[in-house]
Structure formats: structure tokens, C-alpha cells
Short mmCIF file of the C-alpha atoms (twelve columns), coordinates in Angstrom:
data_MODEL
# 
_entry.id   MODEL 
# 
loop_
_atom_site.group_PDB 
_atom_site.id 
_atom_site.type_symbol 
_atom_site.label_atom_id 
_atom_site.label_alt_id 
_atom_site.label_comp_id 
_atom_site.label_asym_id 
_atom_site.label_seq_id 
_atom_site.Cartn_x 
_atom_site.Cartn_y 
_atom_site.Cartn_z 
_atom_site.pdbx_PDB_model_num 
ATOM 1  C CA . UNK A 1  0.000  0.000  0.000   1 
ATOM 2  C CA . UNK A 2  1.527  3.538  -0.601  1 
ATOM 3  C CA . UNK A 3  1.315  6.005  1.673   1 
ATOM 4  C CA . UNK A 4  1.151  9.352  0.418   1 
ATOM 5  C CA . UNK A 5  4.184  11.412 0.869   1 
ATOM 6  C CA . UNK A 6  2.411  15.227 0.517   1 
ATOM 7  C CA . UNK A 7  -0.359 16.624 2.569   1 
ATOM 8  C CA . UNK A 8  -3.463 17.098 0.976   1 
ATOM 9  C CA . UNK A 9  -3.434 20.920 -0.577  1 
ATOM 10 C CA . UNK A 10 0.674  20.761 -1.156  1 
ATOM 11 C CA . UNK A 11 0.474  20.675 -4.784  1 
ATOM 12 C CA . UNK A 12 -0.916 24.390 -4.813  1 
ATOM 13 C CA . UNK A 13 2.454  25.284 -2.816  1 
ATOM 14 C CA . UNK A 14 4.578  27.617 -5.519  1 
ATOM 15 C CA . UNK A 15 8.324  27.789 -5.520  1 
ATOM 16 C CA . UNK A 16 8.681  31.635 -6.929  1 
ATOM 17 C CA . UNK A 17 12.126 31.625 -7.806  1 
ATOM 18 C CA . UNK A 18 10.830 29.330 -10.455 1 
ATOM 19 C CA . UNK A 19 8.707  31.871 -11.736 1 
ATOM 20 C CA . UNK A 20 11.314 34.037 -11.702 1 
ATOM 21 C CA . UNK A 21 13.819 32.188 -13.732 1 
ATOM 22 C CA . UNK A 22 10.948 31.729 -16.330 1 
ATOM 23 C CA . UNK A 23 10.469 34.849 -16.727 1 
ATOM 24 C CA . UNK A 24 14.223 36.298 -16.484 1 
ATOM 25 C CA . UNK A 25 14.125 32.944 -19.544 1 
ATOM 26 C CA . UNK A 26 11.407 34.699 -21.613 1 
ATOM 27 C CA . UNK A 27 13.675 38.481 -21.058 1 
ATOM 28 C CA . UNK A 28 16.511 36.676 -22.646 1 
ATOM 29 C CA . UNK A 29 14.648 35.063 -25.568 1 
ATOM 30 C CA . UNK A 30 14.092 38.770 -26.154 1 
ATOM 31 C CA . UNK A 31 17.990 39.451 -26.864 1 
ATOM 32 C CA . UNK A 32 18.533 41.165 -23.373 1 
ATOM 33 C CA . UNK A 33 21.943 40.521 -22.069 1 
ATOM 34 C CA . UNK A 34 21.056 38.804 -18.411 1 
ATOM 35 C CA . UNK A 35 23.822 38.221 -15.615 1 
ATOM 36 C CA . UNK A 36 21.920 35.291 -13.587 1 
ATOM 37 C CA . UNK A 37 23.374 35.640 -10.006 1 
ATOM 38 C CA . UNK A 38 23.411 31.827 -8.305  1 
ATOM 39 C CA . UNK A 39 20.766 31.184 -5.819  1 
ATOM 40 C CA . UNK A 40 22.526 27.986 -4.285  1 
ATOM 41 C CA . UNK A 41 25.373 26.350 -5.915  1 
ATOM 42 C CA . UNK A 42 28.379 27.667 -4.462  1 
ATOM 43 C CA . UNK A 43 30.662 26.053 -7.171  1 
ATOM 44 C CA . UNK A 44 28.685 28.451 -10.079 1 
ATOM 45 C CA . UNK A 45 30.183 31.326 -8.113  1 
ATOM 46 C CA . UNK A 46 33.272 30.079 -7.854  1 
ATOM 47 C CA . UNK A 47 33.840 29.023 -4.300  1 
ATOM 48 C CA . UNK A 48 35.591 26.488 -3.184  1 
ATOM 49 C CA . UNK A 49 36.052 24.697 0.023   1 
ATOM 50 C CA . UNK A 50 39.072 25.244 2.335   1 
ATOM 51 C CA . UNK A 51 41.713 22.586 2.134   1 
ATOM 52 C CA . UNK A 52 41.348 22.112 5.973   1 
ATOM 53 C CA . UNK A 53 37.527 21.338 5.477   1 
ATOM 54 C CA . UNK A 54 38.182 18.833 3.557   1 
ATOM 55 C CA . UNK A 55 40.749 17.105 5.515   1 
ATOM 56 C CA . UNK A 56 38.418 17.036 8.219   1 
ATOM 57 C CA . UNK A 57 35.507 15.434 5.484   1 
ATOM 58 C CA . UNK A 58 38.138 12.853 4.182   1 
ATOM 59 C CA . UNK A 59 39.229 11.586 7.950   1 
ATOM 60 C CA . UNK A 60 35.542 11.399 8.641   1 
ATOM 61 C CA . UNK A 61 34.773 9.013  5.466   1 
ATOM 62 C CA . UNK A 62 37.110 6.688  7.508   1 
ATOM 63 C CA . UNK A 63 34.195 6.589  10.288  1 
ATOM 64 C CA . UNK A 64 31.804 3.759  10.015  1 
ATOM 65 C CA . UNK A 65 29.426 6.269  11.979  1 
ATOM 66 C CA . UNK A 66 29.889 9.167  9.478   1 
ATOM 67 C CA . UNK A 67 27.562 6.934  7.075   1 
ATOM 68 C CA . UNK A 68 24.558 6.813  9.895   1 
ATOM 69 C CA . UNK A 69 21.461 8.641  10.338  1 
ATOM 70 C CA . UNK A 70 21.406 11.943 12.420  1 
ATOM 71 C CA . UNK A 71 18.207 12.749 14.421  1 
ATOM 72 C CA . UNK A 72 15.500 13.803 11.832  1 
ATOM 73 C CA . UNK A 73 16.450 17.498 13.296  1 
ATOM 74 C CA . UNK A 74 19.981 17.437 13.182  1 
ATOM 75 C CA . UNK A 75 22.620 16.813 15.256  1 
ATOM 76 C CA . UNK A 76 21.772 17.500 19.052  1 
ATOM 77 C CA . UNK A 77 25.437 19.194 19.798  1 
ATOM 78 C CA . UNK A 78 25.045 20.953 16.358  1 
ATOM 79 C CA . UNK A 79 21.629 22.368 17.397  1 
ATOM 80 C CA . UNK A 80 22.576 23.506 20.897  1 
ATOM 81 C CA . UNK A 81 25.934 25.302 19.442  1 
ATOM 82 C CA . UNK A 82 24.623 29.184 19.291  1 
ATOM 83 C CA . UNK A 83 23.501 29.434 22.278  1 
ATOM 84 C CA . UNK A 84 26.389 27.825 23.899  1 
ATOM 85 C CA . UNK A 85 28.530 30.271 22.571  1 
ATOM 86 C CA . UNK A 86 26.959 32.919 24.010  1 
# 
């Protein structure tokens, strides 16, 4: 039996950057000269992460436990961080 994975009334949620990207599409159809800033891919922008980061990623591939699940809201430690800082 499937169980249904979306609430009833989620299919008339929007995602408006989508509409936005049609649109900016439809602009430059038009022969406009667009300059699409990235919304989330860090490596469009040219970013890249620190060689220390991933040393720290790499060692923890070596951890059976890297490959388990987290809590379904993160981390514990990870969630209590900001305020412990304070």
C-alpha cells in the first residue's frame, strides 16, 4: 500500500524563484543581455572549500558512523551550538 508522501493541498504550494527564472528565460529570448546571479550552488560562483575542510571530510569518510542517520532534526550538539557560545 503507498502512503502518500504530501499533505493534501501541497500541490498548490509555488516555488517563486521558479517563476522568476521563467520569466528572467522569456527576457533573454528577447535578446537582453542577463547576468543570472546563483541562488545555491556555491561552485557556479566560484567558491571552493578550504583545504582544511576537507581534511576534516576525508578523515571522517574513515568513520563507520559518518555513514549513519542523524536525528531527523539534526545533530543535538550541532543544534545547541549558538547558544552555547553565548
Amino acid at each position: 500500500m503507498r502512503q502518500l508522501l504530501l499533505r493534501p493541498g501541497a500541490e498548490e504550494l509555488t516555488y517563486e524563484i521558479r517563476g522568476i527564472v521563467k520569466k528572467a528565460r522569456q527576457v533573454e529570448a528577447l535578446g537582453y543581455s542577463m547576468i543570472w546571479e546563483n541562488i545555491g550552488d556555491p561552485i557556479q560562483k566560484h567558491n571552493h572549500v578550504p583545504d582544511w575542510m576537507k581534511a576534516i571530510i576525508a578523515d571522517l569518510l574513515k568513520e563507520d558512523k559518518t555513514y549513519g542517520y542523524a536525528d531527523s532534526k539534526g545533530v543535538l550538539e550541532t543544534r545547541r551550538f549558538p547558544s552555547s557560545i553565548e
